[in-house]
C-alpha positions as CSV (number, residue, x, y, z in Angstrom):
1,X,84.9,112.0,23.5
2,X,87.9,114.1,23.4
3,X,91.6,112.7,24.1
4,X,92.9,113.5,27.0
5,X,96.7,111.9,26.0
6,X,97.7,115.6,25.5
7,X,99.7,116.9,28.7
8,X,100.0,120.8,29.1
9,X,101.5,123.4,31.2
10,X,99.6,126.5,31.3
11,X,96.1,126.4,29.7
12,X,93.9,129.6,28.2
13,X,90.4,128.9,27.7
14,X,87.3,131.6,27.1
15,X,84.7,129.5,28.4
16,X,80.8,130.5,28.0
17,X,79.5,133.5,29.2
18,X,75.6,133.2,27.8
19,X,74.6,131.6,30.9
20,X,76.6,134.7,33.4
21,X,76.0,137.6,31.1
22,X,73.9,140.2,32.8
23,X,72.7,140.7,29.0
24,X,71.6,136.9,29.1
25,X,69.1,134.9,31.3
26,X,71.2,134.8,34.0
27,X,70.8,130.7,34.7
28,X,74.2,130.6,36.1
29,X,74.9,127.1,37.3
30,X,71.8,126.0,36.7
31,X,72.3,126.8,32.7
32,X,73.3,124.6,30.2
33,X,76.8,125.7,29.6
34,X,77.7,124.8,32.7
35,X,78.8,121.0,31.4
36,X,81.7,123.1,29.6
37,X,82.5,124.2,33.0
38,X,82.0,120.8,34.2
39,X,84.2,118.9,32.1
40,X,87.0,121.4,32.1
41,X,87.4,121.4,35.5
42,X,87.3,117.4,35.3
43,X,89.8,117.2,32.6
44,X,92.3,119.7,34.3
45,X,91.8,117.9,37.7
46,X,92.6,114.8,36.4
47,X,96.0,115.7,34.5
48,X,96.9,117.8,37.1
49,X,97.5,121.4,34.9
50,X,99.7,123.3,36.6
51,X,98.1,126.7,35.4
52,X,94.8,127.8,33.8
53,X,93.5,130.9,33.1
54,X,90.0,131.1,32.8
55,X,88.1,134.0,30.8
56,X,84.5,135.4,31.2
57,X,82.3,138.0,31.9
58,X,82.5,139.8,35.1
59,X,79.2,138.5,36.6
60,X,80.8,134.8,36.4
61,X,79.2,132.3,39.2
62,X,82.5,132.3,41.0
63,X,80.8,129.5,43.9
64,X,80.8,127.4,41.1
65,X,84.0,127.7,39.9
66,X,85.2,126.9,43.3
67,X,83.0,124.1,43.7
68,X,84.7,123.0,40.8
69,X,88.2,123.5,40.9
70,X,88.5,124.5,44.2
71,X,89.6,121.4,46.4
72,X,92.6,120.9,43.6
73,X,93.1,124.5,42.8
74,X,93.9,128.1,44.3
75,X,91.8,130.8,42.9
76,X,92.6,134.6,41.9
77,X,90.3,136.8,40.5
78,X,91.6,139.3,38.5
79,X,89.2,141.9,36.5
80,X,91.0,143.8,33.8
81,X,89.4,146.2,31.0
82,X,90.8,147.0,27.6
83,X,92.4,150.1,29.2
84,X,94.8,147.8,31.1
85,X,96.7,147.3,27.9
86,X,96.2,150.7,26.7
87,X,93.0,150.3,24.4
88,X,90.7,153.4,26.4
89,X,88.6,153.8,23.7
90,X,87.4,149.8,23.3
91,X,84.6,148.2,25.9
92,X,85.5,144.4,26.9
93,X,85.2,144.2,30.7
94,X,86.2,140.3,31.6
95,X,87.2,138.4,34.4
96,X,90.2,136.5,34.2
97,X,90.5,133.9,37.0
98,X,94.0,132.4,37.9
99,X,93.6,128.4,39.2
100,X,97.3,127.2,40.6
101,X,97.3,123.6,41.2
102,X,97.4,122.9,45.1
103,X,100.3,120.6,44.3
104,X,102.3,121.3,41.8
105,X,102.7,125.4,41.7
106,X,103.6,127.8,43.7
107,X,102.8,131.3,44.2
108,X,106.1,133.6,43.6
109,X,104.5,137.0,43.7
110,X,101.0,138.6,44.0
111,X,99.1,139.1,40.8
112,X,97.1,141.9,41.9
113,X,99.4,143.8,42.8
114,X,101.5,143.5,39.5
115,X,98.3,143.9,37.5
116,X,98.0,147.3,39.3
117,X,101.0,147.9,38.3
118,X,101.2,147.3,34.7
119,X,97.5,148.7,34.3
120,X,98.6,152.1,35.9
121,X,101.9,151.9,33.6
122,X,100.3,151.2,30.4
123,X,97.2,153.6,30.9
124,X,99.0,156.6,31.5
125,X,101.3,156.3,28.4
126,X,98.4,155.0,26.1
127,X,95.3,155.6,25.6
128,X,92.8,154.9,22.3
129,X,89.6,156.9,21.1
130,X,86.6,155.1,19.0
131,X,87.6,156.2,16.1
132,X,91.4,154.9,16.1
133,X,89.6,151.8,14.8
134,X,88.6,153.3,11.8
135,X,91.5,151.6,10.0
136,X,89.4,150.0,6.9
137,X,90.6,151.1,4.0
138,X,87.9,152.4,0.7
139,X,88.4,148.9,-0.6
140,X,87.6,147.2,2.2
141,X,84.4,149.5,3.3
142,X,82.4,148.7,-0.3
143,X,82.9,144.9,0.1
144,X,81.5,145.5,3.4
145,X,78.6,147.9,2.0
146,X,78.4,145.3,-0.9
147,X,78.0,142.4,1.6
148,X,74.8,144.0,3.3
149,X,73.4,144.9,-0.1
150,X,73.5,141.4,-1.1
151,X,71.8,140.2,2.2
152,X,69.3,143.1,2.4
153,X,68.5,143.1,-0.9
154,X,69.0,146.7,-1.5
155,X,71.0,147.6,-4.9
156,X,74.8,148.3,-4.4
157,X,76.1,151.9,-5.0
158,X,80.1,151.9,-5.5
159,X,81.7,154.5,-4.3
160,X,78.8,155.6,-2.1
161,X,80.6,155.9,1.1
162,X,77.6,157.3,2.7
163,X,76.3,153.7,3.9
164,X,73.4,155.1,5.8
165,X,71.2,154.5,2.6
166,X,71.8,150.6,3.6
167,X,70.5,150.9,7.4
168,X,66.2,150.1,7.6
169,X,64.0,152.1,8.4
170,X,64.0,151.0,12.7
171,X,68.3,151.9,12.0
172,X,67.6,154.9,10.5
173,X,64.8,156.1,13.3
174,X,67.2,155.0,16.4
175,X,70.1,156.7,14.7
176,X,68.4,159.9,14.4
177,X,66.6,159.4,17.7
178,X,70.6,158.7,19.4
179,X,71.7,161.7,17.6
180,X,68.7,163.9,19.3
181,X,69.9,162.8,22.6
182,X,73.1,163.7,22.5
183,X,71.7,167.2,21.8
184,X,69.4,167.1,24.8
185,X,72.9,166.0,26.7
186,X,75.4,168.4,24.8
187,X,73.5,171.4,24.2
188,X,75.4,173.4,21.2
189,X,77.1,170.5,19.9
190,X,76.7,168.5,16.6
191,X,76.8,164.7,17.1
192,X,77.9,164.7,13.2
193,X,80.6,166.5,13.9
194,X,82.3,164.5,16.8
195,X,84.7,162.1,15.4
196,X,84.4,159.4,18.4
197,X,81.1,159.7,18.7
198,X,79.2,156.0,18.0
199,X,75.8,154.0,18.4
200,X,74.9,150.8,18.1
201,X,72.1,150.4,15.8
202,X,70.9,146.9,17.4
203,X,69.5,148.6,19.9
204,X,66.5,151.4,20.6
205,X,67.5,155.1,22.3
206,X,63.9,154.9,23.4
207,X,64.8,152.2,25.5
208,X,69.0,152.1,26.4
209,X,71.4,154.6,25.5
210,X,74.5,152.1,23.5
211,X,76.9,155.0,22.8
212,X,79.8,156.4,23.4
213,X,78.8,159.4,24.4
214,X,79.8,159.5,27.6
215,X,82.0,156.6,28.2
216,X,84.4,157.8,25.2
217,X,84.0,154.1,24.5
218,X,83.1,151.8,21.7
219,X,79.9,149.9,23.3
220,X,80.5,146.5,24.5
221,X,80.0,143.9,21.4
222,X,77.3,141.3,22.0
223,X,76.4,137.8,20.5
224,X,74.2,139.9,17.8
225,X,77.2,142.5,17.0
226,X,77.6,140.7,13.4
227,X,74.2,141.8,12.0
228,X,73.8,144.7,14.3
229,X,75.7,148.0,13.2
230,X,77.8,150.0,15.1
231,X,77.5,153.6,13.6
232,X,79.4,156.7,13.5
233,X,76.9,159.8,12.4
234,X,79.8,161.3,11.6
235,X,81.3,159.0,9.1
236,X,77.9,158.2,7.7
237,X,78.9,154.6,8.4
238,X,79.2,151.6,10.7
239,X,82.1,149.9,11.8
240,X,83.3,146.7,9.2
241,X,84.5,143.7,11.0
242,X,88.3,144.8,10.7
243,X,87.7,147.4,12.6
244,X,85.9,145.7,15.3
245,X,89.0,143.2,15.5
246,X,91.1,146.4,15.5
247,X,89.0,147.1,18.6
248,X,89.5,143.7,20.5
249,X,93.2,144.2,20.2
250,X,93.9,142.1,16.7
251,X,96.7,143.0,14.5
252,X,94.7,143.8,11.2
253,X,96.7,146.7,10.4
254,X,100.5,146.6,9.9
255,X,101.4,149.4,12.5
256,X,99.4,147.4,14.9
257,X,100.7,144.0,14.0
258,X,104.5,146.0,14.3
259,X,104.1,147.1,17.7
260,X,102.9,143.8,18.9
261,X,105.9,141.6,16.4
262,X,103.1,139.6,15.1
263,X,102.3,138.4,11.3
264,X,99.2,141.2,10.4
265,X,96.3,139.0,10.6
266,X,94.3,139.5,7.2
267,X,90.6,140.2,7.6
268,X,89.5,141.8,4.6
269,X,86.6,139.6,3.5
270,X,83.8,140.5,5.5
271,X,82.8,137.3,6.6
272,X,85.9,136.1,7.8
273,X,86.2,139.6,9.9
274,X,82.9,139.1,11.2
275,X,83.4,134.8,12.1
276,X,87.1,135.8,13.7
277,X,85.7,138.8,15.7
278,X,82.0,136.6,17.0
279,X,82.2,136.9,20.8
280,X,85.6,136.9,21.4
281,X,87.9,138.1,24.3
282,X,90.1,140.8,23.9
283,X,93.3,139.9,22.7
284,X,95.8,142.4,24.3
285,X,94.2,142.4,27.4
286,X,94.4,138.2,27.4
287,X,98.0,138.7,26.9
288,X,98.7,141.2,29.8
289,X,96.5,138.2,32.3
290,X,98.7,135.4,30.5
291,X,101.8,137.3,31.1
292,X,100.8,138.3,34.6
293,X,100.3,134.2,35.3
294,X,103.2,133.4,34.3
295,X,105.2,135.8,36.2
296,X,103.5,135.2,39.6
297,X,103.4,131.6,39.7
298,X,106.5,128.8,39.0
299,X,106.6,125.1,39.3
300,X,106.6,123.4,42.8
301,X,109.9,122.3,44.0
């Protein structure tokens, strides 16, 4: 049903993971997202893009991809962490394939190679820690504490920046049980006194250790990252959704939205942070695959 009178050059597209995800049921092609994949390969085939840039997770079905691109399209795999554009402290592992149209593109320079390149560049000069996202302001925290009140149906205390009171009782268990593993791990140091240190609350520490304990890394958001909560003992609270689009590369803060010469993109109701944060790609580390398409491949002569 959608028109297809709309010609492009170069098209970006996240398309579903919940079907590749190691985290999911692992269908593959034989899951129900895979008309998505099915109809974007049709529509690209037919007007003859000259470049896409496909996003997913790293365990995408890559046979399928080139069953169905591949007789139109050259393929290039790239796989690229938030690290790659400087973000150390943030988890988004994707894949990001290249398709060059047999026909009407050329290749001018190899993308793996230049992604080595820029990754090694941009690495050693930058590198974040979980708690650089911490950018909420006081303001913004309460309507986020005020926001699970409301749902949990727990009375609201302003100014109470010790949110731990608003976790239930299977949060407040796996906290404590994450913060006696780290002991077991770190013998002689004090989880509530290391800054970058963070859980995520969705899951059990009986069962899977989601920290950052030894990856130095914000764990990977998943579908249910809105109502989980990712904690920091610390801080005696999890992180709001600014903060987790400060973590997938966003410019919510003005000296991020400054160093990338963007508009600061507002996310102060918690909602909104939440809805624009969902599953989303990471947005820096998109930008560094777009800019690496573009530089490698040109139009056919």
């Amino acid at each position: 049903m959608c028109s297809t009178n709309v010609d492009a050059d170069f098209d970006v597209s996240g398309l579903p993971c919940q079907d590749m995800s190691r985290n999911g049921d692992r269908k593959l092609r034989a899951g129900t997202t895979v008309a998505v994949y099915m109809t974007h390969a049709k529509y690209h085939r037919a007007k003859k893009t000259p470049l896409l840039l496909i996003e997913c997770t790293e365990d995408l079905d890559m046979g399928m991809i080139e069953d169905n691109y591949g007789d139109s399209y050259d393929l290039y795999q790239l796989f690229m962490s938030p690290s790659d554009s400087g973000h150390a402290g943030s988890s988004r592992y994707r894949t990001y394939v290249i398709c060059a149209h047999t026909e009407r593109t050329v290749c001018l320079h190899d993308p793996f190679m230049l992604q080595a390149v820029i990754s090694r560049k941009v690495s050693s000069n930058v590198a974040t820690r979980p708690s650089d996202y911490l950018v909420a302001t006081q303001h913004e925290v309460m309507l986020d504490a005020e926001s699970v009140a409301l749902q949990r149906r727990i009375p609201f205390e302003p100014g109470n920046f010790d949110l731990s009171y608003l976790l239930t009782a299977r949060e407040r268990q796996s906290a404590k049980d994450y913060c006696e593993q780290y002991r077991i791990k770190f013998p002689g140091r004090d989880p509530e006194q290391d800054e970058d240190f963070c859980v995520y609350l969705g899951d059990s520490a009986s069962n899977r250790l989601t920290w950052s304990a030894v990856s130095n890394r914000i764990p990977t958001f998943r579908m249910n990252s809105q109502s989980g909560k990712t904690f920091f003992p610390m801080f005696k609270r999890w992180m709001v959704g600014k903060e987790r689009l400060a973590s997938l590369g966003f410019p919510v803060h003005p000296i991020m939205a400054e160093a990338m010469c963007t508009p600061v993109v507002f996310a102060t109701d918690p909602k909104r942070a939440s809805d624009l944060a969902g599953n989303s790609m990471h947005l820096t580390t998109c930008a560094a695959a777009q800019c690496i398409a573009l530089s490698c491949f040109g139009p056919r002569t």
